[in-house]
C-alpha positions as a Markdown table, in Angstrom:
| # | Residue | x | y | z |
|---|---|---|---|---|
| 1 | Unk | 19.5 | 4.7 | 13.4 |
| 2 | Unk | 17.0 | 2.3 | 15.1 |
| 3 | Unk | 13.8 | 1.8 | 12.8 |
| 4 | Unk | 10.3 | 0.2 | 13.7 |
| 5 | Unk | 8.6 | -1.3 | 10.9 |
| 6 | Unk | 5.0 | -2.0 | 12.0 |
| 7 | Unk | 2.9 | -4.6 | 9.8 |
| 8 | Unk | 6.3 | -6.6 | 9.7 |
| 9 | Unk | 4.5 | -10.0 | 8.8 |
| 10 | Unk | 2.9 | -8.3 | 5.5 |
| 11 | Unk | 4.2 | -8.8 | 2.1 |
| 12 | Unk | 5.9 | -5.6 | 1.8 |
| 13 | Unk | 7.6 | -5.8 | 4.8 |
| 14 | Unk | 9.2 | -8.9 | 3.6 |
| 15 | Unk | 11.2 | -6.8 | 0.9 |
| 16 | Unk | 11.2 | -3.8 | 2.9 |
| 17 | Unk | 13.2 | -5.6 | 6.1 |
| 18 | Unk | 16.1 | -6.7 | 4.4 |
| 19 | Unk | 16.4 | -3.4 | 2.3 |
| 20 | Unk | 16.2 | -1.6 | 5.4 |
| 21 | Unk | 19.1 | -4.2 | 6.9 |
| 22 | Unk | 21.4 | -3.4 | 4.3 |
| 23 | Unk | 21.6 | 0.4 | 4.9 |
| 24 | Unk | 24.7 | 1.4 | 6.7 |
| 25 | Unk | 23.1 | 4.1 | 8.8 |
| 26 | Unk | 20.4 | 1.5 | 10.0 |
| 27 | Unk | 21.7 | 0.2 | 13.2 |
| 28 | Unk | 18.7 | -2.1 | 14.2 |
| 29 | Unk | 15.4 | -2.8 | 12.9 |
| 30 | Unk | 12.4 | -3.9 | 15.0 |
| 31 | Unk | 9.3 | -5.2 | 13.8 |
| 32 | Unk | 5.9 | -5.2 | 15.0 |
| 33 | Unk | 2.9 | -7.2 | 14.4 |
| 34 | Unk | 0.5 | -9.6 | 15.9 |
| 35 | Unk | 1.9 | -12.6 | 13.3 |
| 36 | Unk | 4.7 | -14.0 | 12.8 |
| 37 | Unk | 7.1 | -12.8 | 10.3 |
| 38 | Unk | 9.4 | -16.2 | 9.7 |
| 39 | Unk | 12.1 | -13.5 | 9.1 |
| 40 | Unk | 15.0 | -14.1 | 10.8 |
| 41 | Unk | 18.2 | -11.7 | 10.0 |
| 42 | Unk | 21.1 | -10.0 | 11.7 |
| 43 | Unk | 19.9 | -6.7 | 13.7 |
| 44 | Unk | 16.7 | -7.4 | 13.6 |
| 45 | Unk | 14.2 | -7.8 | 16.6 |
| 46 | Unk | 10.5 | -8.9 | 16.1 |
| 47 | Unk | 7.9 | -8.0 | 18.4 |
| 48 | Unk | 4.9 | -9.4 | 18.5 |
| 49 | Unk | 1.9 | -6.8 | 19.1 |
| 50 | Unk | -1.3 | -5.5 | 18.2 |
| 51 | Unk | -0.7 | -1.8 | 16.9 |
| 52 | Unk | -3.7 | -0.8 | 18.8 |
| 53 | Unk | -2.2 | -1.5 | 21.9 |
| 54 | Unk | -1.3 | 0.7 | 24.8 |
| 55 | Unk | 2.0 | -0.6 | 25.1 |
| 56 | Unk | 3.5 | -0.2 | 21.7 |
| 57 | Unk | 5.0 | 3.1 | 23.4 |
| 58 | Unk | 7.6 | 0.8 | 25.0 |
| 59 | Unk | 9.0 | -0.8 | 21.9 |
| 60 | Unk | 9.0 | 2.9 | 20.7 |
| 61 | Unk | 11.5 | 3.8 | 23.1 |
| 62 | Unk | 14.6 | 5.0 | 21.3 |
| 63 | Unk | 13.4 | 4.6 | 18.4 |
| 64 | Unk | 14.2 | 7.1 | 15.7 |
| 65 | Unk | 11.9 | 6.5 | 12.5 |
| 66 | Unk | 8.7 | 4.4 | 12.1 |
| 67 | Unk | 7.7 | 2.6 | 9.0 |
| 68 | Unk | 4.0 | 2.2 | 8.8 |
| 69 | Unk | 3.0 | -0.8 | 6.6 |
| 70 | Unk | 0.2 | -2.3 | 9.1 |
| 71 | Unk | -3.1 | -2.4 | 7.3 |
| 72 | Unk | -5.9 | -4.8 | 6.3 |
| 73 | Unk | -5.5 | -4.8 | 2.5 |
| 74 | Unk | -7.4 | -7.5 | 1.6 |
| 75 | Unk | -10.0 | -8.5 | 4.0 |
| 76 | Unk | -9.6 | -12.0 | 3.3 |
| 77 | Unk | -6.9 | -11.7 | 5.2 |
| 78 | Unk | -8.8 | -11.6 | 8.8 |
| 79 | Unk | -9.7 | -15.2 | 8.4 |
| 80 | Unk | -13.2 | -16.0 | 9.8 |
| 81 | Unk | -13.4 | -12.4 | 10.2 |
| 82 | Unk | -13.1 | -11.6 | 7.1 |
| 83 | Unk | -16.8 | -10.2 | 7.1 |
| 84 | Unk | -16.2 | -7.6 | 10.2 |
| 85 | Unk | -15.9 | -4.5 | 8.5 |
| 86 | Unk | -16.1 | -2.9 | 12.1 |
| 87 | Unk | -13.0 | -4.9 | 12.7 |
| 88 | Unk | -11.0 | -4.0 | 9.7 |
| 89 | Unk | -11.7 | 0.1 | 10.0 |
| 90 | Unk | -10.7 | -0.5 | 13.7 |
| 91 | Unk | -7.4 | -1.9 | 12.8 |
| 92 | Unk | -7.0 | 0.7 | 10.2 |
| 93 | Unk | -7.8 | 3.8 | 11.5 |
| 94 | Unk | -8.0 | 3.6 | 14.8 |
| 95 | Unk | -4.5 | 1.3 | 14.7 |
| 96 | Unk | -3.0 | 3.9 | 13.0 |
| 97 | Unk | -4.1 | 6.5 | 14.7 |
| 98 | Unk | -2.4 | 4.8 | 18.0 |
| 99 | Unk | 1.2 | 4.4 | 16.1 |
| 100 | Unk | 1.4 | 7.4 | 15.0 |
| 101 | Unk | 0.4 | 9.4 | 18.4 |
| 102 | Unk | 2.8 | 6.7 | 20.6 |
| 103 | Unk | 5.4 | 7.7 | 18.0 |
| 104 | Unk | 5.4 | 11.6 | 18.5 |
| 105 | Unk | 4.6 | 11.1 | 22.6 |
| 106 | Unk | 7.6 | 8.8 | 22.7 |
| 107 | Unk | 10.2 | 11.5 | 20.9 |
| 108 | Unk | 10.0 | 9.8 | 17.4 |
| 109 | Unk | 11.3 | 12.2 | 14.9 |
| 110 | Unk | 10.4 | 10.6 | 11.7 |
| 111 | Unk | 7.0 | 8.8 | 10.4 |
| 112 | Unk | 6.9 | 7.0 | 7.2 |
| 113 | Unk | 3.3 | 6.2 | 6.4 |
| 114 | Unk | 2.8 | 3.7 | 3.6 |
| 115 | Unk | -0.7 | 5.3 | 2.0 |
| 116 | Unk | -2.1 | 4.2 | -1.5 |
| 117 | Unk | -3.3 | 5.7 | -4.7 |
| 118 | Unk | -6.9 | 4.8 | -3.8 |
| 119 | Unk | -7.0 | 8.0 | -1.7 |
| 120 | Unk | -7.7 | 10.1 | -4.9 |
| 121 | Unk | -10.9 | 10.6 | -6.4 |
| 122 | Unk | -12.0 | 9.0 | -9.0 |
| 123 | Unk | -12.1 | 9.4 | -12.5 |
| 124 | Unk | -9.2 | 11.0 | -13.2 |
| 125 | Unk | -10.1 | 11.4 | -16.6 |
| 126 | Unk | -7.1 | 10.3 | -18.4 |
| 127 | Unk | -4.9 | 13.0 | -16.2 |
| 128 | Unk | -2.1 | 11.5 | -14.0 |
| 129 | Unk | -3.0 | 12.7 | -10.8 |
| 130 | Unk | -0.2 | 14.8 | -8.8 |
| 131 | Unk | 0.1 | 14.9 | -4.8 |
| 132 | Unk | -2.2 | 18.1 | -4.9 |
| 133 | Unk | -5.3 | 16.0 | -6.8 |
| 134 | Unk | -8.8 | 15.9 | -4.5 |
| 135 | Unk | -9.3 | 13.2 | -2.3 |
| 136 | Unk | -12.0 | 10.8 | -2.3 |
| 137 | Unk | -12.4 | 7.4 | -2.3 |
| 138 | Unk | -15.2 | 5.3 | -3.7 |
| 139 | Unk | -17.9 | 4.3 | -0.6 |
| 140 | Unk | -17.9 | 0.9 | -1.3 |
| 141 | Unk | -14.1 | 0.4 | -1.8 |
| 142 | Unk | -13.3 | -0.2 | 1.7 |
| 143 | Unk | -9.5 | 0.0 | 1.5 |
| 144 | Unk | -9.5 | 3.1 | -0.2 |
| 145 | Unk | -12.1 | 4.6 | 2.5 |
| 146 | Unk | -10.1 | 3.6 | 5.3 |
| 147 | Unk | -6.7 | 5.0 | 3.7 |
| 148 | Unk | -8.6 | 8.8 | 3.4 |
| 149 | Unk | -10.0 | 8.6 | 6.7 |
| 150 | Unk | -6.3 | 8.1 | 8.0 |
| 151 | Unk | -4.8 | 10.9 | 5.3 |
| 152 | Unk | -7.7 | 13.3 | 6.4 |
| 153 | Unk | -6.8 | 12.2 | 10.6 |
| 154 | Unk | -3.4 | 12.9 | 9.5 |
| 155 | Unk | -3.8 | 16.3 | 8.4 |
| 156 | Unk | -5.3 | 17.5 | 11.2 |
| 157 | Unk | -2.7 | 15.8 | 13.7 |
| 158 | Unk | 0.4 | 17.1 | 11.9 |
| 159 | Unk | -1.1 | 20.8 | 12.4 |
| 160 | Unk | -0.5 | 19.7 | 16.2 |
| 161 | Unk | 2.4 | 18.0 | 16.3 |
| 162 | Unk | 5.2 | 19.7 | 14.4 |
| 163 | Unk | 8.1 | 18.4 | 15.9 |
| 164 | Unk | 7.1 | 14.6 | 14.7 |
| 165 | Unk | 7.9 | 14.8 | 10.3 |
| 166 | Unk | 5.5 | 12.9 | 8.7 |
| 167 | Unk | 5.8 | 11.3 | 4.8 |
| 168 | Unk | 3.2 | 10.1 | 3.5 |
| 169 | Unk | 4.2 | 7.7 | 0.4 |
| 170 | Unk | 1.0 | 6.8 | -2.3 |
| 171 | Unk | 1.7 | 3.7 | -4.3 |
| 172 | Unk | -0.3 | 2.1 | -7.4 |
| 173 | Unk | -0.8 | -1.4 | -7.3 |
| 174 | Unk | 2.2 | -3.1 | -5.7 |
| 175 | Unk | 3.3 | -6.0 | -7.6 |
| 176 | Unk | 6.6 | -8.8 | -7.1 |
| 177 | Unk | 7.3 | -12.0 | -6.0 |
| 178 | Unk | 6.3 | -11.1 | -2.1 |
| 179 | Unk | 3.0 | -8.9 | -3.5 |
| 180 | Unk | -0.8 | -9.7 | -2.3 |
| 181 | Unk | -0.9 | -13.5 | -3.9 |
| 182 | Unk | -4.8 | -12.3 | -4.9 |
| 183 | Unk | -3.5 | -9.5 | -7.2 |
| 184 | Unk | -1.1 | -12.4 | -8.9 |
| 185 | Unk | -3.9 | -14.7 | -9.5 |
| 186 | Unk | -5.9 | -12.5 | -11.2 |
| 187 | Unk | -3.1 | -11.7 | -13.8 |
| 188 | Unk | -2.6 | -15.4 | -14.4 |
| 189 | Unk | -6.5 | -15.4 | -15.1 |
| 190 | Unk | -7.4 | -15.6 | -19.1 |
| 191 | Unk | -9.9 | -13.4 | -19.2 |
| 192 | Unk | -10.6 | -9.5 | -18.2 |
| 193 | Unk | -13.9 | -8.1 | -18.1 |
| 194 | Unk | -15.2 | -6.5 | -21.2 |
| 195 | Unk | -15.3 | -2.2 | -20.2 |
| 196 | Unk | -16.8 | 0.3 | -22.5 |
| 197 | Unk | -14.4 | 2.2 | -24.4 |
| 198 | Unk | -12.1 | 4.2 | -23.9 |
| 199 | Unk | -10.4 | 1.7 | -21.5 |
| 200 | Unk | -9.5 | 2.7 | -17.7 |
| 201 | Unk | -5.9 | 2.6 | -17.3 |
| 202 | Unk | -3.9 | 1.2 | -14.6 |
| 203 | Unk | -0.3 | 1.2 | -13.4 |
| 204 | Unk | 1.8 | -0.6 | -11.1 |
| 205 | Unk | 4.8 | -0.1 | -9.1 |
| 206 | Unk | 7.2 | -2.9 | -8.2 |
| 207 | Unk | 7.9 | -4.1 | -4.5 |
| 208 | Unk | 11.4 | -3.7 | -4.6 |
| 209 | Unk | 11.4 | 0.0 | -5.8 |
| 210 | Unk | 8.5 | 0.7 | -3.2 |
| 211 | Unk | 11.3 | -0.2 | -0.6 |
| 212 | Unk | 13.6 | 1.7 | -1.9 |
| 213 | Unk | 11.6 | 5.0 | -1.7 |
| 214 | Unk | 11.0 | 4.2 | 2.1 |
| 215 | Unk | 14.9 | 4.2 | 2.4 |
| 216 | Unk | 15.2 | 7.6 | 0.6 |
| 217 | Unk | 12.8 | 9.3 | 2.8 |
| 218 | Unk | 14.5 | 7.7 | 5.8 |
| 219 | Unk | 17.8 | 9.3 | 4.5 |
| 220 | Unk | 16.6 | 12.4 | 3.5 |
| 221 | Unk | 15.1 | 15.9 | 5.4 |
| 222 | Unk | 11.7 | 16.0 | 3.4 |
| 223 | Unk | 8.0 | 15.3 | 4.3 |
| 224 | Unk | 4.8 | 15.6 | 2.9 |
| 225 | Unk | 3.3 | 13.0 | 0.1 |
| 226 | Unk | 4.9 | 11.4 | -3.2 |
| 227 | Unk | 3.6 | 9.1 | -6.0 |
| 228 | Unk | 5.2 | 5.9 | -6.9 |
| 229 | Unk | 4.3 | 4.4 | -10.1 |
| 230 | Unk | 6.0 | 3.3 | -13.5 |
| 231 | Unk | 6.8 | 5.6 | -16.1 |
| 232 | Unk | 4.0 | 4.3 | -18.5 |
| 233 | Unk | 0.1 | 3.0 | -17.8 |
| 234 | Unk | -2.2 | 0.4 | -19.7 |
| 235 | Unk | -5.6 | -0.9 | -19.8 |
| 236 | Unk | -6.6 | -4.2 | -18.3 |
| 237 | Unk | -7.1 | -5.4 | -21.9 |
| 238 | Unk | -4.2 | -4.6 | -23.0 |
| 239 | Unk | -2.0 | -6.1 | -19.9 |
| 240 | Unk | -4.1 | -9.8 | -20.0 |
| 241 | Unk | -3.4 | -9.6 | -24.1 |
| 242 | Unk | 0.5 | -8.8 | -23.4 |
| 243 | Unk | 0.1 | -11.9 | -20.6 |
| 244 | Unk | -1.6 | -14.5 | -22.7 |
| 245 | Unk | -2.3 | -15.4 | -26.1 |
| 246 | Unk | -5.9 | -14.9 | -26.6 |
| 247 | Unk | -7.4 | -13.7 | -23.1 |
| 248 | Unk | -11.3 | -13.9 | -23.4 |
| 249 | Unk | -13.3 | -11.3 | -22.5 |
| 250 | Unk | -16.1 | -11.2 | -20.2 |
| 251 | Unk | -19.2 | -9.0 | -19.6 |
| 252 | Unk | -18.0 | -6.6 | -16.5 |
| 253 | Unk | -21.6 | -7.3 | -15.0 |
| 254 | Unk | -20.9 | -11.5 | -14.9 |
| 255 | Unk | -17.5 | -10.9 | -13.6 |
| 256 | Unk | -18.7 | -8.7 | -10.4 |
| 257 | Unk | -21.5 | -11.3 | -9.7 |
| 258 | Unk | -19.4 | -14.1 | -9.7 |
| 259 | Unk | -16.5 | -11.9 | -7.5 |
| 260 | Unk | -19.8 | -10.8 | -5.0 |
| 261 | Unk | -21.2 | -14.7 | -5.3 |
| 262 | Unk | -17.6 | -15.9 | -4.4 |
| 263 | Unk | -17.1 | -13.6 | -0.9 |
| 264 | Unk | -20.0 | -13.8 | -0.2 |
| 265 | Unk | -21.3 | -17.2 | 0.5 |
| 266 | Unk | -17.9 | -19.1 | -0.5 |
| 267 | Unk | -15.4 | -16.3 | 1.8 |
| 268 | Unk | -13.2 | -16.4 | -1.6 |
| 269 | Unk | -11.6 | -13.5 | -2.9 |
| 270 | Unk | -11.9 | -10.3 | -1.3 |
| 271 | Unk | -15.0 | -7.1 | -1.1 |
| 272 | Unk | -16.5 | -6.2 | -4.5 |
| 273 | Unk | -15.2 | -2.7 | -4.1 |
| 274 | Unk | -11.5 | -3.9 | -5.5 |
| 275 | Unk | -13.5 | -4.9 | -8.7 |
| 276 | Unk | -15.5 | -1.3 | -8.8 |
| 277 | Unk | -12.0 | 0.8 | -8.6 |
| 278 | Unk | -10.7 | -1.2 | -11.9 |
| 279 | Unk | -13.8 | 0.6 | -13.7 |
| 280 | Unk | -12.0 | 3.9 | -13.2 |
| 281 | Unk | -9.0 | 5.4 | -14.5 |
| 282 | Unk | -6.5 | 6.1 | -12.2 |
| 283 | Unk | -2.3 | 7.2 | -13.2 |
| 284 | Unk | 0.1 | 8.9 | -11.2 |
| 285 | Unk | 2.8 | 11.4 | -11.4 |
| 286 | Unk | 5.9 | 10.6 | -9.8 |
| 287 | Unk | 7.6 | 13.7 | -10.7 |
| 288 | Unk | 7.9 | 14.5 | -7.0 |
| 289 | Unk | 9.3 | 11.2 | -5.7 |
| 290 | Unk | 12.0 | 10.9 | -9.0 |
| 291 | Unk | 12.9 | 15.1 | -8.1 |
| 292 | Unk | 13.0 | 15.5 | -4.9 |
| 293 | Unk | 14.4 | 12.0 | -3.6 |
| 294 | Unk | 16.2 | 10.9 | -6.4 |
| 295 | Unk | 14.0 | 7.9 | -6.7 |
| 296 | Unk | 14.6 | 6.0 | -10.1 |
| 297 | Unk | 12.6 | 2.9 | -10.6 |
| 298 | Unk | 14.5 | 0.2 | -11.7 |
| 299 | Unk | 11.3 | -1.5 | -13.1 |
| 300 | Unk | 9.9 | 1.7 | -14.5 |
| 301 | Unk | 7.5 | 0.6 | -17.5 |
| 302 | Unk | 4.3 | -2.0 | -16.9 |
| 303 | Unk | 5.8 | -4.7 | -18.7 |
| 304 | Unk | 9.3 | -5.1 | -16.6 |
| 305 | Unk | 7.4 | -4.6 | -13.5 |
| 306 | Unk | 4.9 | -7.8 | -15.1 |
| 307 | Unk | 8.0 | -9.4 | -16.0 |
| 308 | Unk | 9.6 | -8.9 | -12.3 |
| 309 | Unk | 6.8 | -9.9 | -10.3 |
């Protein structure tokens, strides 16, 4: 099997490659991005491409799966245009958009596209929200309104295009060694801001069993959309007081005008919507993903996936 990973500088990719390298059906991997990945391994090609471009149908060729990791998470992350949020949607949607129809006009039979949790809308009100849960994503959250516009593209393009199987995987925060050096800071920070009770809770899912989902769908006959998330959830307060002694805590409304204050005159940090989604409740049920693909977490609680990162 001959895989393209697009987004193969990004920090999942950097787990995902070498998982995907160590399967014994995987023949070759190649990876697409417009950086540099530094990865350099056995069977594995890097090409280096903007995903909105025309001519990402002739890396496609032969190609038998697609792993679709390319997005701008954090939008930090475009440098010194970190503030063109025309830019970022273009990459996101529109990017995706082009990968996805190259993939089923060039005979791909399999699409794996790496979605996200912040598609569902918000609260949940304490319920752990299955694959069926409503969609909507908060309007000044960015990330989470680029990943719905794609999901709702997505449904209307798979309606057309039968013949190219599309899975659609949802992950909670993604945390590990290689995860978005942003979301490790601000667990190292001593503090949390101070919410109303009952506290929002949170999960996360580790990098490394992330990848391995990818490699169960690539191995499997399935399609559709499946949570990944631990076993167990926690409030914000409780993970800083499990990470440091006495973690202070701070008045929500000083928190977001510092985190406003920092990207917007200093370019620190990344959009204030990040901040508004941690107001919310959000858990998942991975019922689907641990049924139907066998997928068993091997850091399946909070703590060990705080403990592995």
């Amino acid at each position: 099997m001959r895989v393209l990973v697009t987004g193969s500088a990004s920090h999942l990719a950097r787990v995902l490659i070498p998982r995907l390298l160590a399967e014994p059906d995987i023949d070759e991997v190649i990876g697409v991005d417009w950086r540099d990945s530094g990865l350099f391994q056995p069977r594995y090609t890097e090409v280096l491409l903007d995903i909105r471009s025309p001519q990402l149908s002739r890396v496609m060729t032969g190609v038998d799966a697609v792993v679709h990791l390319a997005f701008v998470v954090m939008q930090g992350d475009l440098g010194s245009n970190r503030y063109d949020r025309d830019l970022a949607r273009n990459i996101n949607v529109c990017g995706t958009q082009n990968v996805v129809t190259l993939a089923a006009q060039s005979g791909v039979r399999n699409l794996v596209h790496l979605s996200s949790a912040a598609v569902y809308e918000l609260p949940t009100h304490f319920k752990r929200a299955t694959e069926s849960h409503p969609r909507a994503a908060l309007p000044k959250f960015s990330y989470a309104v680029d990943k719905t516009s794609v999901e709702e593209w997505l449904d209307e393009f798979e309606k057309r295009s039968p013949d190219l199987r599309v899975v659609r995987l949802r992950p909670h925060i993604i945390l590990g060694p290689q995860s978005q050096p942003l979301l490790r800071t601000l667990l190292r920070l001593p503090f949390y801001p101070n919410l109303p009770d009952p506290q929002p809770v949170v999960q996360f899912v580790h990098e490394q069993d992330v990848a391995e989902a990818v490699c169960l769908v690539l191995a499997k006959d399935t399609h559709g959309a499946f949570n990944l998330a631990c076993a167990d959830s926690a409030s914000l307060r409780t993970i800083q007081r499990y990470a440091h002694l006495a973690p202070l805590p701070v008045p929500r409304m000083l928190v977001e005008a510092l985190a406003k204050a920092g990207w917007k005159w200093l370019g620190r940090g990344t959009e204030p919507g990040w901040l508004e989604a941690l107001g919310y409740s959000l858990a998942l049920d991975s019922t689907r993903a641990r049924r139907e693909l066998g997928w068993k977490p091997r850091f399946d609680s909070w703590k060990s996936v705080l403990d592995g990162r």
